[in-house]
PyMOL CGO cylinders between C-alpha atoms (Angstrom):
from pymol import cmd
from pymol.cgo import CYLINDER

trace = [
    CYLINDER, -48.26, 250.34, 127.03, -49.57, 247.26, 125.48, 0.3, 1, 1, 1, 1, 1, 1,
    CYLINDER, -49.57, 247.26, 125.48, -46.55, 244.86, 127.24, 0.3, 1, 1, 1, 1, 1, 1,
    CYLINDER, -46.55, 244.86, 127.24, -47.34, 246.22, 130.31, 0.3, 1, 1, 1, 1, 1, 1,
    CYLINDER, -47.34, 246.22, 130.31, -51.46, 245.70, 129.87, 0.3, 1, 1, 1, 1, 1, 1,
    CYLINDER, -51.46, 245.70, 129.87, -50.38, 242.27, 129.65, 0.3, 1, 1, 1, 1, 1, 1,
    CYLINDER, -50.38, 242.27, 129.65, -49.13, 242.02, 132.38, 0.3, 1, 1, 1, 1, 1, 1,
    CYLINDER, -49.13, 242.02, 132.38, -52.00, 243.05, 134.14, 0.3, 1, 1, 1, 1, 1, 1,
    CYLINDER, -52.00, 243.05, 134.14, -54.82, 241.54, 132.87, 0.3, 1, 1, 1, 1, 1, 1,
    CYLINDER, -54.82, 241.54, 132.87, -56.01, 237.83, 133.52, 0.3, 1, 1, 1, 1, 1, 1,
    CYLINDER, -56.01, 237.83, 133.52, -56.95, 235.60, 130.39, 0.3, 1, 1, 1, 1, 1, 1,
    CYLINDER, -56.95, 235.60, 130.39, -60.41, 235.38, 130.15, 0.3, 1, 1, 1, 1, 1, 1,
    CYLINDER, -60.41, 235.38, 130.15, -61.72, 232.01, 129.19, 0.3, 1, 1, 1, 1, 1, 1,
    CYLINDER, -61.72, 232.01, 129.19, -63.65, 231.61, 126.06, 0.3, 1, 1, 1, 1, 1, 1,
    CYLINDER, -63.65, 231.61, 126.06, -67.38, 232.11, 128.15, 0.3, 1, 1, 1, 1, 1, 1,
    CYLINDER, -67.38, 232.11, 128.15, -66.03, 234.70, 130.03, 0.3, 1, 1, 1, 1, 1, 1,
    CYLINDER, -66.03, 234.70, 130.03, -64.93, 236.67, 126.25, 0.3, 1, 1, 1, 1, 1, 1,
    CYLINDER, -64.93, 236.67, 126.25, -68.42, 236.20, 124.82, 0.3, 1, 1, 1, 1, 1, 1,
    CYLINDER, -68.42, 236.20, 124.82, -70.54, 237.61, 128.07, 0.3, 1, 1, 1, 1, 1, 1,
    CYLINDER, -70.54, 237.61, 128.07, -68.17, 240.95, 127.91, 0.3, 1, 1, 1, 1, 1, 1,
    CYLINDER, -68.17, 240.95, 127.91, -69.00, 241.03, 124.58, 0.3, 1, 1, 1, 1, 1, 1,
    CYLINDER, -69.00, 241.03, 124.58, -72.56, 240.77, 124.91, 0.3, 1, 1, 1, 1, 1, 1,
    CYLINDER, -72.56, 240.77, 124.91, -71.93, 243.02, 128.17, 0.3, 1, 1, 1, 1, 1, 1,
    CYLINDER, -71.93, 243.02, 128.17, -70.40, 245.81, 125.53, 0.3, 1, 1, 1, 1, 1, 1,
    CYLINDER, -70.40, 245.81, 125.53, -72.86, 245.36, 123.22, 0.3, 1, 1, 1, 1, 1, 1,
    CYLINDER, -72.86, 245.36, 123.22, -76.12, 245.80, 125.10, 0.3, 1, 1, 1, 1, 1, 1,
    CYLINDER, -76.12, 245.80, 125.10, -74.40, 248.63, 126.61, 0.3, 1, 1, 1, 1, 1, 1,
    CYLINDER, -74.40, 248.63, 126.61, -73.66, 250.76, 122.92, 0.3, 1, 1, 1, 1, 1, 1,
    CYLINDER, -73.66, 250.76, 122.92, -77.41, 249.51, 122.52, 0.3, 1, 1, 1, 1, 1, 1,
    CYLINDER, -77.41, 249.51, 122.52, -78.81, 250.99, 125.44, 0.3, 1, 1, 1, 1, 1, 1,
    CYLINDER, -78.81, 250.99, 125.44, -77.29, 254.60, 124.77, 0.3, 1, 1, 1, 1, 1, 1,
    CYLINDER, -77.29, 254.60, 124.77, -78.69, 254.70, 121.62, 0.3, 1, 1, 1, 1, 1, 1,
    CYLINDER, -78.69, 254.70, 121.62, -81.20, 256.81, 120.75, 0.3, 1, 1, 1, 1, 1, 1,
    CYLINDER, -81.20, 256.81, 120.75, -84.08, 253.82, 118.89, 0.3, 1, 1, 1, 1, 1, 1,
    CYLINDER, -84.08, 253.82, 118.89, -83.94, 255.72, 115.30, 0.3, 1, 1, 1, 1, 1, 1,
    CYLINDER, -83.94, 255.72, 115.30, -80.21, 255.63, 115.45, 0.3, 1, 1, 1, 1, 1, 1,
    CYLINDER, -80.21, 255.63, 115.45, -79.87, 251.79, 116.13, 0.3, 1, 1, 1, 1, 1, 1,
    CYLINDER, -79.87, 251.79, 116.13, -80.29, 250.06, 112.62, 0.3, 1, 1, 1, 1, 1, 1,
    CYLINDER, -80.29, 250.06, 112.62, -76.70, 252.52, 111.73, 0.3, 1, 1, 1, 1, 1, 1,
    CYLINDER, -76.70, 252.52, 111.73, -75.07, 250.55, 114.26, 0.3, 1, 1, 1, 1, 1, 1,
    CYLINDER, -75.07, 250.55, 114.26, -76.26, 247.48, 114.17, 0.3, 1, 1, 1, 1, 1, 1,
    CYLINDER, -76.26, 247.48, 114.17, -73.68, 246.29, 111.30, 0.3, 1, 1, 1, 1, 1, 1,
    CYLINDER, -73.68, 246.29, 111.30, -71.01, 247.29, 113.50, 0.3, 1, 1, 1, 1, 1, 1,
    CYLINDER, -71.01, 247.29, 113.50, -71.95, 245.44, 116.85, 0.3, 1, 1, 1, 1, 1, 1,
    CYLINDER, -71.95, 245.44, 116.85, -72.94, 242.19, 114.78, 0.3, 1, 1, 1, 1, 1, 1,
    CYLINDER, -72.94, 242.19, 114.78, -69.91, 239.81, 114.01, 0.3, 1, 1, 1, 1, 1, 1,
    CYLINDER, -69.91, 239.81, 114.01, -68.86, 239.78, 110.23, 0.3, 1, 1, 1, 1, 1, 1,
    CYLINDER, -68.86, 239.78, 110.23, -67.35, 236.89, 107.91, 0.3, 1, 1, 1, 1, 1, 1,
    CYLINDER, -67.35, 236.89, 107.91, -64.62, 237.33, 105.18, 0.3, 1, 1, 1, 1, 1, 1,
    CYLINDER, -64.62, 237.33, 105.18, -65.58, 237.34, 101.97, 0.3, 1, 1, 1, 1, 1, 1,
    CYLINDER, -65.58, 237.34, 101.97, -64.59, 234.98, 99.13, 0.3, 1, 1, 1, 1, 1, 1,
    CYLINDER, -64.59, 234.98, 99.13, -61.40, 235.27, 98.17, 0.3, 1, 1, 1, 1, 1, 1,
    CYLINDER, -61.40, 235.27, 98.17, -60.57, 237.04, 94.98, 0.3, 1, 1, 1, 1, 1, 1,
    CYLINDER, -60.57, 237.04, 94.98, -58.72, 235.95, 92.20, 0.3, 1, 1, 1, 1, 1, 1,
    CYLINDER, -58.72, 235.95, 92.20, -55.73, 238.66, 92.36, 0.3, 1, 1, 1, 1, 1, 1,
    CYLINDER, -55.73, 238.66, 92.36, -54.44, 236.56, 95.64, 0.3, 1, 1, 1, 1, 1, 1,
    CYLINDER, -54.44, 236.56, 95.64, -52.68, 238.74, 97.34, 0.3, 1, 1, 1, 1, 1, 1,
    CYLINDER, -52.68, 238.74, 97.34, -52.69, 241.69, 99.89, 0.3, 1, 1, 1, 1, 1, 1,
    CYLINDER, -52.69, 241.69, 99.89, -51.37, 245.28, 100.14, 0.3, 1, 1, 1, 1, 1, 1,
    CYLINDER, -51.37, 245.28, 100.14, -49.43, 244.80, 103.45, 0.3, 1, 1, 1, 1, 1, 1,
    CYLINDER, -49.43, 244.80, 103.45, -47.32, 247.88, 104.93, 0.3, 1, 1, 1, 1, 1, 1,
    CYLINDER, -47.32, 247.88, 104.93, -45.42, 247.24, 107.62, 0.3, 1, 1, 1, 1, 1, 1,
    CYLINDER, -45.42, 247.24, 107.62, -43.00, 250.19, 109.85, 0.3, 1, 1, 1, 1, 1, 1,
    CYLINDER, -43.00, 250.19, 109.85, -41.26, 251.09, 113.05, 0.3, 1, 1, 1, 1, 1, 1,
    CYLINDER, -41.26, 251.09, 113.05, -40.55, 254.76, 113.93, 0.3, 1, 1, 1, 1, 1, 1,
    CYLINDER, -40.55, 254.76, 113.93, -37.28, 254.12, 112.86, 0.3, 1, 1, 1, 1, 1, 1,
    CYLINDER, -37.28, 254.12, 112.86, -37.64, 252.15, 109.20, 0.3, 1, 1, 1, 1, 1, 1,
    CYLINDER, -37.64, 252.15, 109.20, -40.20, 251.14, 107.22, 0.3, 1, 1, 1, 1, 1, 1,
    CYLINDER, -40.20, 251.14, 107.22, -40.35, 247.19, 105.91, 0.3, 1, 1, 1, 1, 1, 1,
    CYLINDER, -40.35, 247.19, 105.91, -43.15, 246.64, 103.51, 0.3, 1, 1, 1, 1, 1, 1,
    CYLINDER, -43.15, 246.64, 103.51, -44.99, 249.61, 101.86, 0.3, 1, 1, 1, 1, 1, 1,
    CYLINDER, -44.99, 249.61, 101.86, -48.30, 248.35, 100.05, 0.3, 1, 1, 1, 1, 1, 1,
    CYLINDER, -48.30, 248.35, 100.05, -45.95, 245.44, 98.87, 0.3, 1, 1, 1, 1, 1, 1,
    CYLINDER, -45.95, 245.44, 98.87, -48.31, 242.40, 97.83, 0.3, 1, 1, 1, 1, 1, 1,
    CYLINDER, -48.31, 242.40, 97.83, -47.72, 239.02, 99.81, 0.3, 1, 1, 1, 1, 1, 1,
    CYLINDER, -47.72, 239.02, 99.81, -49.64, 235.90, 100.52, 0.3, 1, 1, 1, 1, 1, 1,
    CYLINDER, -49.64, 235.90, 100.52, -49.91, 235.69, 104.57, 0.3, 1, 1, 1, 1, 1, 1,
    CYLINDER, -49.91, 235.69, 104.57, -48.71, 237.49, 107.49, 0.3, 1, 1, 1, 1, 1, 1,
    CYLINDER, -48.71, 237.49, 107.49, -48.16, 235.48, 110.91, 0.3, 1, 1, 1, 1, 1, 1,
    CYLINDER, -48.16, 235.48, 110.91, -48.89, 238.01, 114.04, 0.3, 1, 1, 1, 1, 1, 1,
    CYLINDER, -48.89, 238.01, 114.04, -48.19, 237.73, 117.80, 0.3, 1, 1, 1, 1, 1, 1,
    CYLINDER, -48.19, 237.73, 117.80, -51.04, 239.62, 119.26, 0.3, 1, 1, 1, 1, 1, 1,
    CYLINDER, -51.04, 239.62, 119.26, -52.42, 239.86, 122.84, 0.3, 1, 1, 1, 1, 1, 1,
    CYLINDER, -52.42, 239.86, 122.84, -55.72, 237.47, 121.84, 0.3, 1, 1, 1, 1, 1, 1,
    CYLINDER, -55.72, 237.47, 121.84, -53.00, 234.87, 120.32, 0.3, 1, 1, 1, 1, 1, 1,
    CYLINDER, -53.00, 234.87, 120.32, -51.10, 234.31, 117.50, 0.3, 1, 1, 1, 1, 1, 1,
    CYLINDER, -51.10, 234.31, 117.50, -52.99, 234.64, 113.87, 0.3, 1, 1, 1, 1, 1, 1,
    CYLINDER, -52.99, 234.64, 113.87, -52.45, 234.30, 110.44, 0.3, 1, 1, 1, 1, 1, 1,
    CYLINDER, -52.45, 234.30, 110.44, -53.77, 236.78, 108.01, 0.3, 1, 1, 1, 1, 1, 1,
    CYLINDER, -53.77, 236.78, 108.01, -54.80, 236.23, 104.20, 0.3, 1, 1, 1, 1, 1, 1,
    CYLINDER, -54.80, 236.23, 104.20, -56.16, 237.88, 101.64, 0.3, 1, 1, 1, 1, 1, 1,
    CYLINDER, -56.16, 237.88, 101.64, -59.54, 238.79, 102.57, 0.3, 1, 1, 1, 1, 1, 1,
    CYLINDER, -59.54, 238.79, 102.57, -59.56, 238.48, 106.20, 0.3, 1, 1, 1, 1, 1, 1,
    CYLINDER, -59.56, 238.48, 106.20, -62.23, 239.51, 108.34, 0.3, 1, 1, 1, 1, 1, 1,
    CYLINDER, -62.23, 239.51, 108.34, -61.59, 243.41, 109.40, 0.3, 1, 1, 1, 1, 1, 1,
    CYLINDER, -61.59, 243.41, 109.40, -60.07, 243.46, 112.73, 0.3, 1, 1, 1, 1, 1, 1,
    CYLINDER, -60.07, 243.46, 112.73, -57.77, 245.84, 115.11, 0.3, 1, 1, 1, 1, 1, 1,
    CYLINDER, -57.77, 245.84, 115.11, -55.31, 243.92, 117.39, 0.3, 1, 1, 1, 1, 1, 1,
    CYLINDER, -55.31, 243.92, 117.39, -52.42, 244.94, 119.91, 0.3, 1, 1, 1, 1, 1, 1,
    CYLINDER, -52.42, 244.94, 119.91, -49.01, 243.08, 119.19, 0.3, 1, 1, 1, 1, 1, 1,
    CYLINDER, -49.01, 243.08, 119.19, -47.22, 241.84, 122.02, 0.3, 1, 1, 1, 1, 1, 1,
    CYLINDER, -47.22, 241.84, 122.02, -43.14, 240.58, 121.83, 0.3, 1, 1, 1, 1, 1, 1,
    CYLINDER, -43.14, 240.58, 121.83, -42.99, 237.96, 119.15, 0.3, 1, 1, 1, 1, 1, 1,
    CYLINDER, -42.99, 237.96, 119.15, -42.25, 237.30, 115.57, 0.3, 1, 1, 1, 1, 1, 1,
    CYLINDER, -42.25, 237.30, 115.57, -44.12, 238.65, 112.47, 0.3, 1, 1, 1, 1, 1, 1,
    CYLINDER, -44.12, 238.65, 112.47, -43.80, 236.06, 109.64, 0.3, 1, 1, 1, 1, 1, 1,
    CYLINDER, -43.80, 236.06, 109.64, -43.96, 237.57, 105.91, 0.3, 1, 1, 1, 1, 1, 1,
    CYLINDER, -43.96, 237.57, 105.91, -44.56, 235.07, 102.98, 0.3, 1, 1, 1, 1, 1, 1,
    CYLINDER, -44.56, 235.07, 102.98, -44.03, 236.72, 99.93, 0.3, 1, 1, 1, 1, 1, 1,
    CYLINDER, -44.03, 236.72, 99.93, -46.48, 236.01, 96.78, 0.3, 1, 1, 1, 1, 1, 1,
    CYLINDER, -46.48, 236.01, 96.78, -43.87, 233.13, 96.08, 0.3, 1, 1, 1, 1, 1, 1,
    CYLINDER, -43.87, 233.13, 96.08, -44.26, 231.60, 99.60, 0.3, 1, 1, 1, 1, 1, 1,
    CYLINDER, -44.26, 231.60, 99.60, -40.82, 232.48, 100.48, 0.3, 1, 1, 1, 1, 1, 1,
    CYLINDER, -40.82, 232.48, 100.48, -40.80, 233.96, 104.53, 0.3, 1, 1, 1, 1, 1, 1,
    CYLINDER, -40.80, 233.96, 104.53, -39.24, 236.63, 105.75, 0.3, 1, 1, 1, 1, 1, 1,
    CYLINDER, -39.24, 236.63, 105.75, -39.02, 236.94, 109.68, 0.3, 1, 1, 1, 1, 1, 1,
    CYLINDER, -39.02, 236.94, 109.68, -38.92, 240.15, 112.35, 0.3, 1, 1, 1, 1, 1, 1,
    CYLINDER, -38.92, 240.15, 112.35, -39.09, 240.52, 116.09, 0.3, 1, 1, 1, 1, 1, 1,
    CYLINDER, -39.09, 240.52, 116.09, -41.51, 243.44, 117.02, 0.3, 1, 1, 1, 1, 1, 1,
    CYLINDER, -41.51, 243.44, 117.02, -41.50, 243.96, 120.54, 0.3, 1, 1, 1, 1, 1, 1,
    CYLINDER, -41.50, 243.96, 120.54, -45.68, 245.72, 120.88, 0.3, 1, 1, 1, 1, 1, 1,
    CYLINDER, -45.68, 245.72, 120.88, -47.62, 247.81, 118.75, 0.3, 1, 1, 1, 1, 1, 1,
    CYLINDER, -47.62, 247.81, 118.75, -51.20, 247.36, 116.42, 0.3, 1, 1, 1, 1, 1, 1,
    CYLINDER, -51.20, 247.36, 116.42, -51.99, 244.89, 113.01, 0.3, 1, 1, 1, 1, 1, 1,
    CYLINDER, -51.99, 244.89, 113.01, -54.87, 246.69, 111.23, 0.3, 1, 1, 1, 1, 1, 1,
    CYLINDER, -54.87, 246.69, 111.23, -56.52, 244.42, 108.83, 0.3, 1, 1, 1, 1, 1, 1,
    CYLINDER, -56.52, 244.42, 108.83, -58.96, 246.37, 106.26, 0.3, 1, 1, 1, 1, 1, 1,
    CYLINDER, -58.96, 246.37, 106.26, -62.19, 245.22, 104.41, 0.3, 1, 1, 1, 1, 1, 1,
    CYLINDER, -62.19, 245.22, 104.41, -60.23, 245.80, 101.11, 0.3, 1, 1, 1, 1, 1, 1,
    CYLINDER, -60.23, 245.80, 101.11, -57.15, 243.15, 101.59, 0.3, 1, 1, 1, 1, 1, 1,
    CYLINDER, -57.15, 243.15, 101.59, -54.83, 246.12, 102.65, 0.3, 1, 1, 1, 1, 1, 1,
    CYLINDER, -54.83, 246.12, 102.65, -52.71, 245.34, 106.25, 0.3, 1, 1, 1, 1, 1, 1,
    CYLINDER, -52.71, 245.34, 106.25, -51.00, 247.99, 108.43, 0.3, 1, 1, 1, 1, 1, 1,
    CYLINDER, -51.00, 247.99, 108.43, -48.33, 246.67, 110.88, 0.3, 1, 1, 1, 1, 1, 1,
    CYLINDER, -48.33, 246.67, 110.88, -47.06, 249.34, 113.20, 0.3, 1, 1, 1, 1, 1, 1,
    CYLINDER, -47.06, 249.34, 113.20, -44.63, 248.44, 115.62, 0.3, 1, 1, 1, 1, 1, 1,
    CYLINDER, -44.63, 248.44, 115.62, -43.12, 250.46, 118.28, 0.3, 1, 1, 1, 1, 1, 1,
    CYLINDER, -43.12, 250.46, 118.28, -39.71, 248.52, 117.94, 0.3, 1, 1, 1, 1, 1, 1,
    CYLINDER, -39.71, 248.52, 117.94, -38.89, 245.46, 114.87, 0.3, 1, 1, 1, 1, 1, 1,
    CYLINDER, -38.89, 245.46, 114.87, -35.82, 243.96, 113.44, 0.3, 1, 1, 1, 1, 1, 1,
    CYLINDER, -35.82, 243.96, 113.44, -35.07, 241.26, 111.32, 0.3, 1, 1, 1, 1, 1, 1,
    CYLINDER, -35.07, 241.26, 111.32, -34.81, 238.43, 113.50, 0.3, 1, 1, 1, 1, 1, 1,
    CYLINDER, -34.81, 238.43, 113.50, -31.88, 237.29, 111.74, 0.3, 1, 1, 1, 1, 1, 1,
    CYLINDER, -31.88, 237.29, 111.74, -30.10, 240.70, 113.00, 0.3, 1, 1, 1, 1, 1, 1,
    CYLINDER, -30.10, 240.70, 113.00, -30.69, 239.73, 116.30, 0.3, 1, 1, 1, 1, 1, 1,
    CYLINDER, -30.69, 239.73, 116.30, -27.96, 238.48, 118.91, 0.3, 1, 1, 1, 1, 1, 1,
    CYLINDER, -27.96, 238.48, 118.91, -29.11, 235.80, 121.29, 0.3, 1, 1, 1, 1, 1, 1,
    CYLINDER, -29.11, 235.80, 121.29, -25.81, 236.30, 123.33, 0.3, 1, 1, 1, 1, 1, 1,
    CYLINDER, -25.81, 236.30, 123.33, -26.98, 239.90, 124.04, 0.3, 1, 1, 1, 1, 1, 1,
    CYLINDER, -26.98, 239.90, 124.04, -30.26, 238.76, 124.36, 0.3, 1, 1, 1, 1, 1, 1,
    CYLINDER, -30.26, 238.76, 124.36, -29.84, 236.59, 126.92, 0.3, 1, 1, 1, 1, 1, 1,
    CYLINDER, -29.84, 236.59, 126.92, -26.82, 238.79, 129.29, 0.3, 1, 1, 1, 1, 1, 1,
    CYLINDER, -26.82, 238.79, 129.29, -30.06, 241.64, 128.85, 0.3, 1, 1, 1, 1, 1, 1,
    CYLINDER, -30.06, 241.64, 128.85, -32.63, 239.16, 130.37, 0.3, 1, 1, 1, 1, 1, 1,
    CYLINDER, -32.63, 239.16, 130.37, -29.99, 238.75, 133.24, 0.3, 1, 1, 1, 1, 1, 1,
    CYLINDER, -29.99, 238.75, 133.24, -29.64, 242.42, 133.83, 0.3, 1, 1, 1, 1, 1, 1,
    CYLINDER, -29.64, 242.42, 133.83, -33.44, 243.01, 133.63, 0.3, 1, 1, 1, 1, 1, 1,
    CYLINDER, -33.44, 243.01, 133.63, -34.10, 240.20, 136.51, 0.3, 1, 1, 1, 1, 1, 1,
    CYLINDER, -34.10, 240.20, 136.51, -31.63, 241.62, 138.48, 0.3, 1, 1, 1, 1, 1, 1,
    CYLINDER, -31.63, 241.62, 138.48, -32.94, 245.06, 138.45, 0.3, 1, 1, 1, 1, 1, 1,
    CYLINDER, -32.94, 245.06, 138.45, -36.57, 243.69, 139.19, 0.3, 1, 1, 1, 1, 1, 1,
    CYLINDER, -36.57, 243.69, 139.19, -35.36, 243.07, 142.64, 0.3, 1, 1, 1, 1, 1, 1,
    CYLINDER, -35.36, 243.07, 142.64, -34.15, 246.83, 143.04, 0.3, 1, 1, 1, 1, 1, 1,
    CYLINDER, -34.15, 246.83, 143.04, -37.11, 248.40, 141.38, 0.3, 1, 1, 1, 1, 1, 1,
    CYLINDER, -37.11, 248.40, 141.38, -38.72, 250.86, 143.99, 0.3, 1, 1, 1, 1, 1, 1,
    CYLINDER, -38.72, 250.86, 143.99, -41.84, 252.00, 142.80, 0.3, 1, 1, 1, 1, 1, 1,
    CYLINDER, -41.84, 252.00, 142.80, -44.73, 250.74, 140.41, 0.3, 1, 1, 1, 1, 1, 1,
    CYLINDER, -44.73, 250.74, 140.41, -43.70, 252.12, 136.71, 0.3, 1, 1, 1, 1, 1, 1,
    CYLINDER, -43.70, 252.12, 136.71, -39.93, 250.99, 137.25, 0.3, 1, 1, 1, 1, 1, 1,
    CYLINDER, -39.93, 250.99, 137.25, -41.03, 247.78, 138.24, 0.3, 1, 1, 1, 1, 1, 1,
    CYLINDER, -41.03, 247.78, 138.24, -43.74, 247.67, 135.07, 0.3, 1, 1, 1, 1, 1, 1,
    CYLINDER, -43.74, 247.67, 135.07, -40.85, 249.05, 133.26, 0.3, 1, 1, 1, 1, 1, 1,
    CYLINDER, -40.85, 249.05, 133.26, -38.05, 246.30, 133.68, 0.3, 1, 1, 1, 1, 1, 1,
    CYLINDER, -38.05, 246.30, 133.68, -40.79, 243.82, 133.38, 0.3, 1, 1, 1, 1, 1, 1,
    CYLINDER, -40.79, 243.82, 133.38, -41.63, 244.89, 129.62, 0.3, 1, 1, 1, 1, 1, 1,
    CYLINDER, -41.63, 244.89, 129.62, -38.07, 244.10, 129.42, 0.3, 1, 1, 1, 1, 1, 1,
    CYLINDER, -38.07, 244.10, 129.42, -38.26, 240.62, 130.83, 0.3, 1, 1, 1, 1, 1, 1,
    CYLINDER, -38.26, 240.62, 130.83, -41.08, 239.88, 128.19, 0.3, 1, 1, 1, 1, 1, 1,
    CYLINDER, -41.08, 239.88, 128.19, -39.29, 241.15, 125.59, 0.3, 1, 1, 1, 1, 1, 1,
    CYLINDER, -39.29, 241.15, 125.59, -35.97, 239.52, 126.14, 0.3, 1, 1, 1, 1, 1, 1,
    CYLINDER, -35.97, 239.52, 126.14, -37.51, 236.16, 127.15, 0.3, 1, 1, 1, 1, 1, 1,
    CYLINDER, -37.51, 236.16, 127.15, -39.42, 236.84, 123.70, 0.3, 1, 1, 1, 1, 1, 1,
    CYLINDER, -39.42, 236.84, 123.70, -36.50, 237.04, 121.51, 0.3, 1, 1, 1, 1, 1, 1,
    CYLINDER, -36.50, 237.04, 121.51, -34.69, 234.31, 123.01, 0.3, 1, 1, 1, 1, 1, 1,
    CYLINDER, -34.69, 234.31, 123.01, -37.40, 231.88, 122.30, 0.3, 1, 1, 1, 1, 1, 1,
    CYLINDER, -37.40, 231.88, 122.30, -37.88, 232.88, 119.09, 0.3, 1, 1, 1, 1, 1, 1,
    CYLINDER, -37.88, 232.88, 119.09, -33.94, 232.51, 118.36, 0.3, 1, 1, 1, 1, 1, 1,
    CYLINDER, -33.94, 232.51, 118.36, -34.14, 229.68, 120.25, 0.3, 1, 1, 1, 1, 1, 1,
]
cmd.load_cgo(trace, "trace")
């Protein structure tokens, strides 16, 4: 679902981001009841990370429905493709919920070595106490992945965009395309 919002939507430019966020916000404020705003008001005002600590790290989990990567294991950074751009995350990060879209996930370990995956959508959780949750609706290791197959894939996916008849087989084999054309530039 995520691929295919992509798809739809039109960047907004950097303006355009910060009026529908004011937009959203004076809208949660003007449902409120006036003794109930002060509880919200933390949550509708933008936070900062704290300083980080001195144990360095961050529990990071990371799974697919199929295997699980990382559970609570303690690493340095974690590079994510999401739908707002690509981010790093370190210990301490500000508390956020993002969408993935097709890219790589880069994992450096607490001895800055990197491990690298291909996830093709899901969510990145980042938590106020250090602690990251990757879910991904597909991931591999990028080394396990076959450019070869990648690319005869892509060529099968553009040729059955032309034959698509109707609206979700057409959104379909385009979540294809941007997955395919993902792992080929990232193998690339």
């Amino acid at each position: 679902l995520g691929a295919s919002l992509s798809l739809l939507q039109r960047p907004l430019s950097l303006s355009g981001r910060l009026a529908a966020a004011g937009m959203f916000t004076a809208a949660i404020r003007s449902l409120l009841r006036p003794q109930q705003l002060h509880l919200v008001r933390a949550v509708l005002s933008r936070g900062y990370a704290d300083a980080p600590s001195s144990a360095g790290g961050m529990a990071f989990t990371f799974a697919s429905p199929t295997e699980v990567y990382y559970t609570e294991a303690n690493v340095k950074q974690v590079d994510v493709p999401t739908m707002t751009g690509n981010f790093g995350i370190l210990p301490s990060h500000v508390p956020t919920l993002q969408v993935l879209k097709p890219g790589i996930v880069t994992v450096f370990d607490e001895e800055g070595a990197q491990s690298k995956y291909f996830v093709s959508s899901g969510s990145v959780t980042v938590n106020a106490d250090s602690s990251v949750q990757l879910l991904a609706e597909a991931a591999a290791a990028l080394d396990a992945l076959d450019i070869t197959a990648a690319k005869a894939n892509l060529d099968k996916a553009n040729a059955e965009l032309s034959s698509a008849s109707g609206e979700i087989e057409r959104a379909e084999v385009l979540i294809s395309i941007e997955a395919h054309e993902a792992i080929i530039k990232a193998l690339e």
